[in-house]
NUTOR-871766 format. One record per residue (C-alpha): x, y, z; residue number from 1; residue in one letter. Coordinates in pm, 1 decimal, padded with zeros to 6 digits. Layout:
{px:X&py:Y&pz:Z&i:NUM&aa:a}
...
***
This chain:
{px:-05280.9&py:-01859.0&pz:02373.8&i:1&aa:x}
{px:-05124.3&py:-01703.8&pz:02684.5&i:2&aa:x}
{px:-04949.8&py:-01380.8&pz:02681.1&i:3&aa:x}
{px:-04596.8&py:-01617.7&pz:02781.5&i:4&aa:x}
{px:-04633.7&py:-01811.6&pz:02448.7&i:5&aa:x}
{px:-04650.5&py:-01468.9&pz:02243.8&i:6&aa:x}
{px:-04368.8&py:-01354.4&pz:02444.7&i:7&aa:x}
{px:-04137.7&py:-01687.9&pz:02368.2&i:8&aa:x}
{px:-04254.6&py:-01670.3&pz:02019.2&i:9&aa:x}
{px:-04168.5&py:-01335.4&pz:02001.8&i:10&aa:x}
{px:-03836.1&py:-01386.1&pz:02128.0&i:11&aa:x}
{px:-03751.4&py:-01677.1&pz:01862.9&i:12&aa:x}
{px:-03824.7&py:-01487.1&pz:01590.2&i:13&aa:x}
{px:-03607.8&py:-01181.2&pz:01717.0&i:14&aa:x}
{px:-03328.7&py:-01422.7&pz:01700.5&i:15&aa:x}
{px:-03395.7&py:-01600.6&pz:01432.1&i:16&aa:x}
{px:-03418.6&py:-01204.6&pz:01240.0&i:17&aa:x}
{px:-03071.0&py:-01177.0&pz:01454.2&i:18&aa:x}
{px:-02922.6&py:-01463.5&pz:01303.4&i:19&aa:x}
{px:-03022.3&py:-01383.3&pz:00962.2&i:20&aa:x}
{px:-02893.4&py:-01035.8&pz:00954.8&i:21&aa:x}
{px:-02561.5&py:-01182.4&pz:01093.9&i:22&aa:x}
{px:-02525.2&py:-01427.6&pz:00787.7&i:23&aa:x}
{px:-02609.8&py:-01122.2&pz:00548.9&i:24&aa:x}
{px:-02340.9&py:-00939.1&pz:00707.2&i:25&aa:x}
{px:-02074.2&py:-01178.1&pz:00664.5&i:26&aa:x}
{px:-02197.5&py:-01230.7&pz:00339.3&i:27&aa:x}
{px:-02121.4&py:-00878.1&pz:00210.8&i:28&aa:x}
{px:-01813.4&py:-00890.5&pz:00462.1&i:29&aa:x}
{px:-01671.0&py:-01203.2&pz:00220.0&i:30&aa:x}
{px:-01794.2&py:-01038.4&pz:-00101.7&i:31&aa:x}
{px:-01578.6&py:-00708.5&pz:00006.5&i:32&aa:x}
{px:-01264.1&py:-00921.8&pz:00095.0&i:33&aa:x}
{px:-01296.5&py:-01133.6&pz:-00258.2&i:34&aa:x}
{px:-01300.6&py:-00799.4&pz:-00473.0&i:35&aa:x}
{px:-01058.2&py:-00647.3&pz:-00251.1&i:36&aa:x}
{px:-00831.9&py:-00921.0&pz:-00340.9&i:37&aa:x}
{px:-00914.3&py:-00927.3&pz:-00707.3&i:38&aa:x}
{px:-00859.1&py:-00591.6&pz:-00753.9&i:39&aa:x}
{px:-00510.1&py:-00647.0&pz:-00607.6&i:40&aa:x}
{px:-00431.9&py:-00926.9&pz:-00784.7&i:41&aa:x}
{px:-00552.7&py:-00683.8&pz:-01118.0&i:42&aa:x}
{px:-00325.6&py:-00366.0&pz:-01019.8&i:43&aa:x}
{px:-00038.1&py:-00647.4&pz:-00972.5&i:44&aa:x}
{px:-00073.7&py:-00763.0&pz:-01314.7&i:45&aa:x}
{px:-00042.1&py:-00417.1&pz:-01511.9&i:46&aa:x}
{px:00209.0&py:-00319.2&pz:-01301.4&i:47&aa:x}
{px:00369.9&py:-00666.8&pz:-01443.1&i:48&aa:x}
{px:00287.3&py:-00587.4&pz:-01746.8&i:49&aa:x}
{px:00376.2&py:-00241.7&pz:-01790.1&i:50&aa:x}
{px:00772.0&py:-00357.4&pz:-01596.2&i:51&aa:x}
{px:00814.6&py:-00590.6&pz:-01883.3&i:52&aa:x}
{px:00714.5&py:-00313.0&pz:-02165.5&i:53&aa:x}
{px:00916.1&py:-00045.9&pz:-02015.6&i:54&aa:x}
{px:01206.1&py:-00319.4&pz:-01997.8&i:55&aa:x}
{px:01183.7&py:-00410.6&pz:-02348.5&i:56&aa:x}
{px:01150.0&py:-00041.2&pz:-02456.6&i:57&aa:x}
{px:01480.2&py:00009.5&pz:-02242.1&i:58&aa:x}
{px:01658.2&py:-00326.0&pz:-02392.6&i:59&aa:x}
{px:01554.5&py:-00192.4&pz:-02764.5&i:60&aa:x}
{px:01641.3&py:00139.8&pz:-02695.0&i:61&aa:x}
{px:01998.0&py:00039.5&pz:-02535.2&i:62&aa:x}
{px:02051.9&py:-00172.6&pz:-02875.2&i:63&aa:x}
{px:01966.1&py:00130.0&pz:-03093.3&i:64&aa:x}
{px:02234.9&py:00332.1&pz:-02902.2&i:65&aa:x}
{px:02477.7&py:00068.9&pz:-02842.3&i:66&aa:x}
{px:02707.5&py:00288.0&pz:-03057.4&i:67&aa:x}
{px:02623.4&py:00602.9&pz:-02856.8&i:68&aa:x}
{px:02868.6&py:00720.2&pz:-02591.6&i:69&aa:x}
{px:02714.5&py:00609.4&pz:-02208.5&i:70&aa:x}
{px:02541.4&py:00960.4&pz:-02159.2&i:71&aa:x}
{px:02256.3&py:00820.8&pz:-02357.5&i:72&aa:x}
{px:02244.3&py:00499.3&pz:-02155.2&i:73&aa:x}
{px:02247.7&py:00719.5&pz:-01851.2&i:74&aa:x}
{px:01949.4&py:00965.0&pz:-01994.5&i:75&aa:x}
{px:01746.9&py:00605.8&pz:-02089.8&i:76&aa:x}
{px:01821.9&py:00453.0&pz:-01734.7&i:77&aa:x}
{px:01679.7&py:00773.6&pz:-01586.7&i:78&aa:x}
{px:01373.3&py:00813.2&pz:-01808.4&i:79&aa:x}
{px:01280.9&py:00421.4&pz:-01741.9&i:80&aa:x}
{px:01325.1&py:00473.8&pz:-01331.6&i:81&aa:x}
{px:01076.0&py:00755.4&pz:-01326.6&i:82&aa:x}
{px:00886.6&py:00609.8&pz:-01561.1&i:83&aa:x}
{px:00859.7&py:00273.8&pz:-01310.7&i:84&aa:x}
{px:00809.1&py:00532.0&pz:-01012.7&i:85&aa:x}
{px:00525.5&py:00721.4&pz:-01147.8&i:86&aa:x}
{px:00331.5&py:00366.9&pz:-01246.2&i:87&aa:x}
{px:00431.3&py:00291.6&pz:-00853.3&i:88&aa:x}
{px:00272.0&py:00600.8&pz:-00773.1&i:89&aa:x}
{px:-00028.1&py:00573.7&pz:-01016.2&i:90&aa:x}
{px:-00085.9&py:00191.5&pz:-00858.3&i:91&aa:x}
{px:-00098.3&py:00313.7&pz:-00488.3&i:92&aa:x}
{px:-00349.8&py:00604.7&pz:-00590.8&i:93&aa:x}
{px:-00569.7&py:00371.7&pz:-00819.5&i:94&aa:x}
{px:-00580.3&py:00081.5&pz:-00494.8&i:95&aa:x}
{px:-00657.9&py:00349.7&pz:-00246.0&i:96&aa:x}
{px:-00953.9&py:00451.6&pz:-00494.2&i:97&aa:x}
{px:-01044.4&py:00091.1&pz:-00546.7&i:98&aa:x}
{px:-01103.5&py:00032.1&pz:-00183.3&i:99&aa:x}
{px:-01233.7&py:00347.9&pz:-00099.0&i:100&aa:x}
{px:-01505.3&py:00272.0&pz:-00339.2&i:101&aa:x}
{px:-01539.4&py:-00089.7&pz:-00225.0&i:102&aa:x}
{px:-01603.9&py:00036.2&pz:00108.9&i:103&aa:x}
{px:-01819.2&py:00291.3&pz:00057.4&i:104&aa:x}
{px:-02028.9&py:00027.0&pz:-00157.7&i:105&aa:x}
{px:-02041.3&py:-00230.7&pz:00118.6&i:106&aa:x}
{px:-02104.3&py:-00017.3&pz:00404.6&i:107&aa:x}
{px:-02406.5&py:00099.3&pz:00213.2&i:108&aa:x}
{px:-02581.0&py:-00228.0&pz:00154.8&i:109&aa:x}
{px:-02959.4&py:-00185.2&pz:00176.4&i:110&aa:x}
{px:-03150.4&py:-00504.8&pz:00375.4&i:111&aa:x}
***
């Protein structure tokens, strides 16, 4: 065998090792994405969940005070809307962790 045939064959398999790296890359690039969106999808549904418990704590709350003059209704309107803004809060902390964590996983995918 020539020295041009070990060069050629070389070459093939540097982009055939090209190639392959490529599809492992997009590979943990689409595995990132999918969590990324799970994990959205999760923080969405507690802070569903946690809008329809503080409403029904507010609705049974309102009932039990129904014959209370409106300060209370004000005090329980207040309570609920920083209750809803600290789960806002809590959410946007928790998602920034989430993909902070998710990034600092993929980025350190060993080959």
């Amino acid at each position: 065998m020539d020295g041009g045939n070990r060069g050629q064959n070389g070459i093939q398999l540097l982009l055939t090792a090209e190639q392959e790296a490529q599809q492992i890359v997009n590979a943990a690039r689409n595995a990132k994405l999918a969590r990324l969106k799970q994990a959205k999808e999760e923080a969405e549904r507690e802070v569903t969940e946690f809008r329809a418990q503080m409403e029904a704590d507010y609705q049974r709350k309102l009932t039990e005070s129904s014959g209370d003059s409106g300060a209370n209704v004000k005090r329980l309107e207040k309570e609920t809307d920083e209750k809803i803004q600290h789960l806002k809060t809590e959410a946007d902390r928790i998602s920034l962790d989430v993909v902070e964590m998710l990034l600092k996983h993929i980025t350190s995918v060993k080959y």
